[in-house]
C-alpha positions in Angstrom: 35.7 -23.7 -84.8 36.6 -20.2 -86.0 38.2 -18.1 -83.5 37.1 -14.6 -83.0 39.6 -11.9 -84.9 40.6 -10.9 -81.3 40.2 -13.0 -78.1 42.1 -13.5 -75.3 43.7 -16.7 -73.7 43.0 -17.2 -70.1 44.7 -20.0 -68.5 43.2 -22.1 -65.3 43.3 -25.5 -63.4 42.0 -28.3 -65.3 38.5 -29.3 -63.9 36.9 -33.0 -64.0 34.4 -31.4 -66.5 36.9 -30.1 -69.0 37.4 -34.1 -70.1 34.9 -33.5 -73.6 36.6 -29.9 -74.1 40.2 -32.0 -74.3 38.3 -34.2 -77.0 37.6 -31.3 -78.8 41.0 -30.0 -79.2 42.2 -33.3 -79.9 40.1 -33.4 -83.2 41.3 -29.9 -84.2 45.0 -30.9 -83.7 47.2 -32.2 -87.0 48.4 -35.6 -87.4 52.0 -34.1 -87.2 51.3 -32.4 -83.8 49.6 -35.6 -82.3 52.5 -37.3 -83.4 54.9 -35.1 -81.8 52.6 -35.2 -78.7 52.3 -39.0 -78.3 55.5 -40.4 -79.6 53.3 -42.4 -82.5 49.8 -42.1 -84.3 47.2 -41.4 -81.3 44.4 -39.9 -80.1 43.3 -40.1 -76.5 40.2 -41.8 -75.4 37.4 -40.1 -73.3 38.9 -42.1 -70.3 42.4 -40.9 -70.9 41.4 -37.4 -70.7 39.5 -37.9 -67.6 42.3 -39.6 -65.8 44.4 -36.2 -66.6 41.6 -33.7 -65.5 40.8 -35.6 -62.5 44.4 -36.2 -61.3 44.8 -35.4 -57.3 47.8 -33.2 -56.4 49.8 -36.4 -55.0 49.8 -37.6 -58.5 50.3 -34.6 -60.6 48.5 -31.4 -61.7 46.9 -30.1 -64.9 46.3 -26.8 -66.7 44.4 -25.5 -69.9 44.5 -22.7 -72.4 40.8 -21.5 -72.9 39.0 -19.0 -75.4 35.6 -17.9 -74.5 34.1 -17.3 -77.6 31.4 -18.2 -76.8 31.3 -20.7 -74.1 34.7 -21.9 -72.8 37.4 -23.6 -75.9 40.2 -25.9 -75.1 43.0 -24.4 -77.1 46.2 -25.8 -75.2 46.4 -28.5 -72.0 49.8 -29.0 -69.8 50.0 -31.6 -67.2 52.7 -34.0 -65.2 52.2 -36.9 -63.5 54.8 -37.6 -60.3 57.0 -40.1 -60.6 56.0 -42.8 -57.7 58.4 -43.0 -55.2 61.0 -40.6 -56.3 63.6 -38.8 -54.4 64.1 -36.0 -55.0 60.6 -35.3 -56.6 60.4 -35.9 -60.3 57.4 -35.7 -62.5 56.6 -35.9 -66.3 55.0 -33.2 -68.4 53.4 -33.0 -71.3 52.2 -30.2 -73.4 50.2 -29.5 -76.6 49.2 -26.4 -78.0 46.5 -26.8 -81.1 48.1 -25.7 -84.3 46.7 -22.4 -84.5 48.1 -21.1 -81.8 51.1 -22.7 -81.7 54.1 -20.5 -81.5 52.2 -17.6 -80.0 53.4 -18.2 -76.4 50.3 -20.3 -75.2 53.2 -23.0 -74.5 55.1 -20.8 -72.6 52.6 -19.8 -70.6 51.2 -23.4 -69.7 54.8 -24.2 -69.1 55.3 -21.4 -66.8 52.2 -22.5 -64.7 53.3 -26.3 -64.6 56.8 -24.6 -63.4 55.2 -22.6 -60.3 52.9 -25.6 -59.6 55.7 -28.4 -59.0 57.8 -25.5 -57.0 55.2 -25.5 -54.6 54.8 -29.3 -54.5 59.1 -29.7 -54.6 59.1 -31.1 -57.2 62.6 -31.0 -58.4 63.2 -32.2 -62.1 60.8 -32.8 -65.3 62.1 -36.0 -66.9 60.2 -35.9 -70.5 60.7 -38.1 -73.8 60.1 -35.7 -76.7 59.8 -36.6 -80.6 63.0 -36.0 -82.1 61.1 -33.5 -84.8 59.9 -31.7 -81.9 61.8 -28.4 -81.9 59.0 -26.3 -81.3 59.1 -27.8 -77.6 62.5 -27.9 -77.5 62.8 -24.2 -78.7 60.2 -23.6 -75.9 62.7 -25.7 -73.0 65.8 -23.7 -74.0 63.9 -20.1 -73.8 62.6 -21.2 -70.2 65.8 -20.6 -69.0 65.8 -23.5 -67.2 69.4 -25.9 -66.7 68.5 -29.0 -68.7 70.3 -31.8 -70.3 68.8 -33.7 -73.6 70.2 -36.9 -75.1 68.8 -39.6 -77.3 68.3 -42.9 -76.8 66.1 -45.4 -78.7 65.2 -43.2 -81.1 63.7 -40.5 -79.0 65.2 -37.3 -77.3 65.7 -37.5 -73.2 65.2 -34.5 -71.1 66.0 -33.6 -67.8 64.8 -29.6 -66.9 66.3 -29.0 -63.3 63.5 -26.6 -61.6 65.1 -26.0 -58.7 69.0 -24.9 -59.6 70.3 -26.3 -56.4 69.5 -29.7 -57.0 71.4 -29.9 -60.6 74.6 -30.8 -58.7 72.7 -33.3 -56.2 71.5 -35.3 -59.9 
């Protein structure tokens, strides 16, 4: 799909119907992003993509990047899913940004909303394994100006993003 030369990005909830639009923008996105995405060759099933749109807000919460041009695009997707049982609250994000767009600030913006939305649930810490090629996201973590810590282990990096400063001394 050809974007036109000037659109805008709006970003919204993720609705049960916006499971086929995710499809979409996983077709459009490189092997190499995939990759970094999923940890290993992968696209998502239909039912995968459901299960992210139709999360409830005990379990997590999902956002997209759309283009209207015409009729509504999937260009970018940002989710986490709670960890069960956790105390304090801890949930794991994901985020992926089709090529295109990527280092335009779409990320940013879809990581800003996933920030504001696990405030208001108090949710205190993203815990997120990220491809050790993956300094685009990494680039993205360290502008948020959020405290975090990254390590690897087993091949992959470990990241912990503190979201609410208080609670880095508690972890």
């Amino acid at each position: 799909m050809q974007l036109p030369s000037i659109y805008q990005i709006r970003m919204r909830p993720a609705y049960p119907g916006d499971a086929a639009l995710l499809q979409d923008m996983h077709q459009r996105l490189s092997a190499a992003s995939a990759e970094q995405r999923y940890l290993r060759p992968y696209t998502p099933t239909l039912e995968d993509s459901q299960r992210i749109v139709q999360m409830g807000s005990s379990e997590g919460a999902a956002y997209v990047a759309v283009v209207e041009a015409p009729g509504e695009t999937i260009v970018g997707y940002a989710y986490y899913v709670i960890a069960p049982g956790s105390q304090p609250l801890t949930a794991e994000p994901a985020i992926v940004v089709e090529d295109r767009l990527q280092g335009q600030g779409v990320g940013r913006m879809l990581l800003e909303r996933l920030y504001q939305r696990a405030l208001e649930q108090h949710i205190s810490t993203f815990d997120a394994l990220i491809h050790p090629s993956n300094d685009t996201v990494m680039h993205l973590i360290r502008r948020s100006g959020l405290p975090f810590k990254s390590q690897f282990a087993y091949g992959l990096r470990e990241v912990r993003i503190w979201l609410d400063p208080a609670q880095r001394g508690a972890a």
